[in-house]
N, CA, C and O atoms as a CHARMM CRD file, in Angstrom:
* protein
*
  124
    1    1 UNK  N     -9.43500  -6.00700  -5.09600 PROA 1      0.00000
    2    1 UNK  CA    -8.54100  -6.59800  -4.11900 PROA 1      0.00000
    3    1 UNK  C     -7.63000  -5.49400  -3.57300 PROA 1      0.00000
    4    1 UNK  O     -7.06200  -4.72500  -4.34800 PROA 1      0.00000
    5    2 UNK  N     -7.52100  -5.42800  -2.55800 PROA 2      0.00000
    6    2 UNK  CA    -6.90400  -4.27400  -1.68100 PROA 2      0.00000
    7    2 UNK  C     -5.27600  -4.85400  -1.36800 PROA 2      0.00000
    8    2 UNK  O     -5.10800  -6.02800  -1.03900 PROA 2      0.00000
    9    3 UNK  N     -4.42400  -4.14700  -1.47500 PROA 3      0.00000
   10    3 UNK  CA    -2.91300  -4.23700  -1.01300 PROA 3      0.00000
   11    3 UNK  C     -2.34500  -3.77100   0.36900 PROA 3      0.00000
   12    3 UNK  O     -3.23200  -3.47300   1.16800 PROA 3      0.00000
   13    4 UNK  N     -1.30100  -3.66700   0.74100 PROA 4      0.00000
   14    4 UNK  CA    -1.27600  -3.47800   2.04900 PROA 4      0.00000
   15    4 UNK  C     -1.36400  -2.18600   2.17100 PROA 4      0.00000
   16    4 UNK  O     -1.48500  -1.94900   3.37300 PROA 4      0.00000
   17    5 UNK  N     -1.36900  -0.99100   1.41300 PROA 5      0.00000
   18    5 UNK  CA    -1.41100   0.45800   1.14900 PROA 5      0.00000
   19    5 UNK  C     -2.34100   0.38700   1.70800 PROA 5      0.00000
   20    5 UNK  O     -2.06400   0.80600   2.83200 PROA 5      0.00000
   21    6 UNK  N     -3.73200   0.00900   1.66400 PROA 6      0.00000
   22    6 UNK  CA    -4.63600  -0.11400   2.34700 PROA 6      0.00000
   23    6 UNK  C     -5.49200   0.62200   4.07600 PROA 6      0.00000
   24    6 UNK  O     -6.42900   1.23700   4.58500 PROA 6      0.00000
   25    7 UNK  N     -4.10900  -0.15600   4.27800 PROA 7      0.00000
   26    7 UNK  CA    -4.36700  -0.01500   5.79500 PROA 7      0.00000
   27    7 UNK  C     -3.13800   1.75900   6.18200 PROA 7      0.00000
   28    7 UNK  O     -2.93900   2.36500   7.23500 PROA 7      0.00000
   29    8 UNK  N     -2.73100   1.94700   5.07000 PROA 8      0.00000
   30    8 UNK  CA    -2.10800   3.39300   5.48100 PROA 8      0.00000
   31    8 UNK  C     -2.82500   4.94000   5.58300 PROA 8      0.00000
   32    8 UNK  O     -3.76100   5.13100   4.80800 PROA 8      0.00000
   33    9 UNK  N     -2.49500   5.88100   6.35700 PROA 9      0.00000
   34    9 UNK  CA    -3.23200   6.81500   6.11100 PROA 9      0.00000
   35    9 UNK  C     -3.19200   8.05300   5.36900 PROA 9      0.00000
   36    9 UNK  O     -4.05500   8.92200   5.24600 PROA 9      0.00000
   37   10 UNK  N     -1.63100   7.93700   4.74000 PROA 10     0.00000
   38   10 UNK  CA    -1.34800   8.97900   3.02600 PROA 10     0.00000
   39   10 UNK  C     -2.81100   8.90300   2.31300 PROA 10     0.00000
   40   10 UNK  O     -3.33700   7.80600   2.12500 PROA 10     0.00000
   41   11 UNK  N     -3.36700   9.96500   1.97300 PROA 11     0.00000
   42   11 UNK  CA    -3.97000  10.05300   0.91800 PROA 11     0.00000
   43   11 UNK  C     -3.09600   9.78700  -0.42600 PROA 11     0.00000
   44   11 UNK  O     -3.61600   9.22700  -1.39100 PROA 11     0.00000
   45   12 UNK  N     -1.90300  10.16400  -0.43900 PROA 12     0.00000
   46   12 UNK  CA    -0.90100   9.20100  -2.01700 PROA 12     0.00000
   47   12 UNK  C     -1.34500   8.22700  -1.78300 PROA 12     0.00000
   48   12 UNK  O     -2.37900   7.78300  -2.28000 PROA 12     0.00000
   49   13 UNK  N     -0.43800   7.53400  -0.72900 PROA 13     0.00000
   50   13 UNK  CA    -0.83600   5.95900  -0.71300 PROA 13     0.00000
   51   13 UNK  C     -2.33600   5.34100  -0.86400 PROA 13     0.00000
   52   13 UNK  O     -2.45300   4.37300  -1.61600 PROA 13     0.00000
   53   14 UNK  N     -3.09500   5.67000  -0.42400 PROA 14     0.00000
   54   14 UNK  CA    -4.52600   4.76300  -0.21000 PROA 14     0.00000
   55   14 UNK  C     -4.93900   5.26900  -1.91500 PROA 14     0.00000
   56   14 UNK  O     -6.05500   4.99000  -2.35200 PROA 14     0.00000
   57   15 UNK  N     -4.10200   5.88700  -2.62700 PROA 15     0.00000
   58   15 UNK  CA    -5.09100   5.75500  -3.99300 PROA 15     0.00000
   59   15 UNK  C     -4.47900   4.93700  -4.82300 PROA 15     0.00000
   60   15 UNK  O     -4.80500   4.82400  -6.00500 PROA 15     0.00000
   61   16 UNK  N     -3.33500   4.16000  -4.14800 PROA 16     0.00000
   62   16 UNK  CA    -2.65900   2.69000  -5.02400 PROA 16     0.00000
   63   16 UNK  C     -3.51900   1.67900  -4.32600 PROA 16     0.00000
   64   16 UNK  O     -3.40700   0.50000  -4.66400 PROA 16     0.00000
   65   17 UNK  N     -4.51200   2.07900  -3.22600 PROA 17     0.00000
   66   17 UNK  CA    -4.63900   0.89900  -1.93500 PROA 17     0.00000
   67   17 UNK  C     -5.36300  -0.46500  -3.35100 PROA 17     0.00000
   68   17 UNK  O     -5.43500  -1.59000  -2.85700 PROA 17     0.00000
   69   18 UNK  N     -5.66600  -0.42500  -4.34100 PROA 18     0.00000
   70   18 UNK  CA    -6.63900  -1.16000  -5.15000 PROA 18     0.00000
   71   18 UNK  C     -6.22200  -1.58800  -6.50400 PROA 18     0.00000
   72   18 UNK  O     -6.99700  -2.17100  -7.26200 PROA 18     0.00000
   73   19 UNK  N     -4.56900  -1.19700  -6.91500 PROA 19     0.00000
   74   19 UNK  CA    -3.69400  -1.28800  -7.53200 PROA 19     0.00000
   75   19 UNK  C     -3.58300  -2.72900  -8.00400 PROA 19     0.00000
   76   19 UNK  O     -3.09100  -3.31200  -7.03800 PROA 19     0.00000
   77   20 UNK  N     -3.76100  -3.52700  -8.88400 PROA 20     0.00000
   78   20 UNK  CA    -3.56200  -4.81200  -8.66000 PROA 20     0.00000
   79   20 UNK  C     -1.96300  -5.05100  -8.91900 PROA 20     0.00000
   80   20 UNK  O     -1.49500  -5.69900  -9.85500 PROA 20     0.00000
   81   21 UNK  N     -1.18500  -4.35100  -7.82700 PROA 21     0.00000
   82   21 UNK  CA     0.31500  -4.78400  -7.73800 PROA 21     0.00000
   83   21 UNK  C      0.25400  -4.93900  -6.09700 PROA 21     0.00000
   84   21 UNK  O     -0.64900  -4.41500  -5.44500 PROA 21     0.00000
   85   22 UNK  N      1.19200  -5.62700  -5.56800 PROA 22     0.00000
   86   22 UNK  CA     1.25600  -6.30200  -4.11000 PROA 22     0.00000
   87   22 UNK  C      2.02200  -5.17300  -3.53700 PROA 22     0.00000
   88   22 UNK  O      3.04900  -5.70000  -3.10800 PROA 22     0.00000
   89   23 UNK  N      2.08000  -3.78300  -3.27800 PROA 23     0.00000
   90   23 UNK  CA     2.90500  -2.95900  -2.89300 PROA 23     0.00000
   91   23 UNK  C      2.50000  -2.69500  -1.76100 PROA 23     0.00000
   92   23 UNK  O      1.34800  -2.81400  -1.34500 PROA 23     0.00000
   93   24 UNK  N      3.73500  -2.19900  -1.01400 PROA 24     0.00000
   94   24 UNK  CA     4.53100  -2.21900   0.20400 PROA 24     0.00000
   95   24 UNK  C      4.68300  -1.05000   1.01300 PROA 24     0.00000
   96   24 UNK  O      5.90500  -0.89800   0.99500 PROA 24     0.00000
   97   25 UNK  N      4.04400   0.18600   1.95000 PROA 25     0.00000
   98   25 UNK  CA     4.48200   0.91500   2.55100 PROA 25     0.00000
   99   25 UNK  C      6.26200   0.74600   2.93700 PROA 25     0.00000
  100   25 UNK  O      6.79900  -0.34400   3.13500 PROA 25     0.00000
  101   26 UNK  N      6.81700   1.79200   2.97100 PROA 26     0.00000
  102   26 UNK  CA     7.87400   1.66200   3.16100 PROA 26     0.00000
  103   26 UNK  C      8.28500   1.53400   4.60000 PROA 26     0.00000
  104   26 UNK  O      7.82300   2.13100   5.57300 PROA 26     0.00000
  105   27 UNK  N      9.34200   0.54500   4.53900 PROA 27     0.00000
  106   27 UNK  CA     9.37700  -0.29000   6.34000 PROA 27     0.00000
  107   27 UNK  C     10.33200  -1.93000   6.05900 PROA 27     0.00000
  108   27 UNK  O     10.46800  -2.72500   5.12900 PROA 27     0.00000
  109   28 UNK  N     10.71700  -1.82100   7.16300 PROA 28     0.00000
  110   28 UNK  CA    11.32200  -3.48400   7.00500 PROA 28     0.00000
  111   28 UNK  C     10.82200  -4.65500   6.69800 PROA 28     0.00000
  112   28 UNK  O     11.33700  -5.77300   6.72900 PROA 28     0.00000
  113   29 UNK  N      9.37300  -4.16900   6.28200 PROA 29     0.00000
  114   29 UNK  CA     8.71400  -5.55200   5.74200 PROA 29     0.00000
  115   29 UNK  C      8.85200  -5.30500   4.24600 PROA 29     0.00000
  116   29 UNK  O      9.17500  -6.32700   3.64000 PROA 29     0.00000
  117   30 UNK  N      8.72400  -4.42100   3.62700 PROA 30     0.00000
  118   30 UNK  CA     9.55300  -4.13500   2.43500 PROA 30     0.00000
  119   30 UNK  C     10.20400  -4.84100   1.58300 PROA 30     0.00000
  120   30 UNK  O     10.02100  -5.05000   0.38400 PROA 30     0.00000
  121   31 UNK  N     11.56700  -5.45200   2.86600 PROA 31     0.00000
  122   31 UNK  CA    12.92700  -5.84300   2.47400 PROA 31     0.00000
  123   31 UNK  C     12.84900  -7.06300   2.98300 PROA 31     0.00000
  124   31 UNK  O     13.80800  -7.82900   2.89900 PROA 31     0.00000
């Protein structure tokens, strides 16, 4: 199951993209 990291283009980020936690690029959807 993919998280919203997903759709980002960090190589950091896209290697949580499958994380089974619901995490959040940082942004006002965030908060």
């Amino acid at each position: 199951m993919a998280n919203r990291l997903a759709q980002e283009k960090s190589p950091y980020l896209l290697q949580h993209a499958h994380n089974p936690v619901d995490w959040y690029p940082w942004g006002d959807e965030a908060f």
